[in-house]
N, C-alpha and C positions, 0 to 999 in steps of 0.2 A: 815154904817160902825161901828165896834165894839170899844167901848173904852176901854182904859188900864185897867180900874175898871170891867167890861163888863168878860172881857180877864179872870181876877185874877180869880173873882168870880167863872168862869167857871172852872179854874182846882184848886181850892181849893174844889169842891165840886167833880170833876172828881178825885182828891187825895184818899176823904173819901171812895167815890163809888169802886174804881179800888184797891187801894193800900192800903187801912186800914190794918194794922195789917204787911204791909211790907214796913217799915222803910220809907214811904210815899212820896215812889216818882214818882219826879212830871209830868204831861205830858207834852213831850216837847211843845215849843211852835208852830212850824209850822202844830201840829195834835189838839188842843185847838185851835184855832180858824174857824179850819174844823169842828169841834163835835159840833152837835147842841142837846140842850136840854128842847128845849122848850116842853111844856106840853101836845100841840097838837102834835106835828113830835113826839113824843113819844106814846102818844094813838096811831099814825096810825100805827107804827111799830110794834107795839106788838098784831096785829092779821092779819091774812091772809083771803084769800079768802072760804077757809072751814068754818071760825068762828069755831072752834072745839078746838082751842089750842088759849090762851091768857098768851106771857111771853113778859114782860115788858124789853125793855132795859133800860142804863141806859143811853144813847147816842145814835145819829144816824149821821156817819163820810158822811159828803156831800164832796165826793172826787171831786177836779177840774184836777187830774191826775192818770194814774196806780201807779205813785210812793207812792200818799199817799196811795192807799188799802197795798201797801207792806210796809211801813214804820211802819202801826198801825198792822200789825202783827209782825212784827221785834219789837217794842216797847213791845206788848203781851210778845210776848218768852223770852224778857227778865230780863220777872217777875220772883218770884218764882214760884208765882200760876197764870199762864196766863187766863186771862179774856176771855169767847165765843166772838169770830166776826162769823156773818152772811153776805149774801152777798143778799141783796132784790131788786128785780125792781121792777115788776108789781104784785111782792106776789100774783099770781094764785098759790099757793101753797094750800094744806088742812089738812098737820100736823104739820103745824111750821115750817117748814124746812127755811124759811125767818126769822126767829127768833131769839134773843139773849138774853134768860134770865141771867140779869142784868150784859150784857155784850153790845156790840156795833154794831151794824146794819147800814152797807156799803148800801147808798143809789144807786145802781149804773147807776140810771136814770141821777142823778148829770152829770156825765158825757156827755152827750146830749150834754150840752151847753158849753163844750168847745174843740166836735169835730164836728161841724156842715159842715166842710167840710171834715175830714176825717173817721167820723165813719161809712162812706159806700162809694168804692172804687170799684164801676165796672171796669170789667177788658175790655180790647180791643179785646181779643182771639190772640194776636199773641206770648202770651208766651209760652212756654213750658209744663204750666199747662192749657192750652186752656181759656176758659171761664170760669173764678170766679167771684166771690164777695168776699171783704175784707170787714168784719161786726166786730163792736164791740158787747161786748155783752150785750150792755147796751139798744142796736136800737130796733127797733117793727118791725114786721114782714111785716106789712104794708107798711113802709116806703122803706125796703129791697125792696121790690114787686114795688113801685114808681119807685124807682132809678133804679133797672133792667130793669122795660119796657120802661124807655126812650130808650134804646138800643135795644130793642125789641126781650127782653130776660126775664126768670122766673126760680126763682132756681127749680132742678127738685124735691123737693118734698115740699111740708108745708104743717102747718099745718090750718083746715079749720075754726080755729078762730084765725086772723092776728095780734091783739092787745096783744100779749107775744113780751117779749124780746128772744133775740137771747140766752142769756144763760143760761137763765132760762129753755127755749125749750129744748136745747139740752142737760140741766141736766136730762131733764126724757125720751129722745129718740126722740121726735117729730112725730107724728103717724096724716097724712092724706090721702084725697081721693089720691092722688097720690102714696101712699108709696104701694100698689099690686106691680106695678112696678117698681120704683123707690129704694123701698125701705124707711127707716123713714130718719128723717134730720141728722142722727147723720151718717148715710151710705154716705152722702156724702158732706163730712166734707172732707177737705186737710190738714189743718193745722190749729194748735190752741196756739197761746200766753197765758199762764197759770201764774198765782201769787201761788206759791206753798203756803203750810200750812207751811214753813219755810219763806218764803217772800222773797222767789227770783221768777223773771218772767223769765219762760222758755217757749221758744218755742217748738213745738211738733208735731210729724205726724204720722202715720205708720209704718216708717222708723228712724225717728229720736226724741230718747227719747218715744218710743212706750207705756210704762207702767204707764207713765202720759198720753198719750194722750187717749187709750184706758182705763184707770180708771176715767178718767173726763167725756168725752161724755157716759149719760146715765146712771152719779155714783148716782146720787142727795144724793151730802153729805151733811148732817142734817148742821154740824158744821164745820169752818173752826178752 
């Protein structure tokens, strides 16, 4: 558990990093005691699976909810000079694109452990949208594939190395031995829960709010 001292420390030195030079203010307190700075969670954030690109951040937000990824962009905007967020899981990435130079890098594996029962939600098939899966996009591909075949079901396309997250994949298209057919993973997608680059979560399909959903699956934006 962090102490008061712990706490200050933390956004006295988050003040100089983020807001120097803008009337130094400060982060609130329910995103300072999320922002971890330690020396290592900082070396592993600042390079990816390429090793080709090394940008340090100055923080890594271990979110225990969507709201905080939306709140430390809402806080971003309303800077003068809003600071880079990144969004990393499993940083299979090869040009930074997980990266935040000297700005803030959303762990979003964090999240794992505090939807253990809801970040994969096989469907029954008697709804209307037949058989899905309800994936966060923080889950492994792996895991997705566990929790389907209990029901003795497989989403129709992945990709042929299991260990990505879900939205990480589907920022670059997801491309395996099934996709001849199928198609890649981004083809069959129904709907996607989005934290916009303004820091609102919208939801998105097709049909509803189309120009987020088809600029997300397959955008791999560098920076949020």
């Amino acid at each position: 558990m962090a102490t008061s001292a712990m706490i200050s420390t933390l956004m006295a030195m988050l003040c100089l990093s983020i807001t120097h030079g803008l009337n130094e203010i400060p982060i609130p307190n329910d995103l300072a005691l999320k922002l971890n700075q330690n020396q290592e969670i900082i070396s592993q954030a600042s390079t990816d699976y390429g090793h080709i690109i090394q940008e340090s951040p100055i923080a890594v937000l271990q979110p225990s909810s969507i709201s905080d990824i939306a709140n430390l962009i809402n806080y971003s905007n309303s800077l003068t000079n809003p600071f880079t967020i990144s969004a990393r899981g499993k940083a299979h990435s090869v040009l930074g694109q997980a990266m935040a130079r000297n700005g803030i890098v959303v762990n979003m594996t964090n999240l794992n452990g505090f939807r253990k029962r809801s970040g994969i939600v096989v469907s029954d098939g008697k709804s209307p949208l037949g058989c899905y899966v309800d994936v966060g996009g923080e889950q492994l591909w792996i895991d997705v594939v566990h929790a389907t075949l209990k029901r003795g079901l497989t989403p129709l396309s992945l990709t042929d190395y299991l260990y990505l997250t879900v939205g990480g994949t589907l920022s670059n298209a997801g491309i395996g031995g099934q996709s001849f057919r199928f198609g890649p993973l981004v083809s069959n997608v129904l709907e996607l829960d989005v934290v916009t680059g303004v820091g609102e979560l919208v939801t998105c399909s097709s049909s509803i709010n189309s120009d987020i959903f088809y600029a997300v699956l397959g955008g791999l934006v560098k920076k949020l």
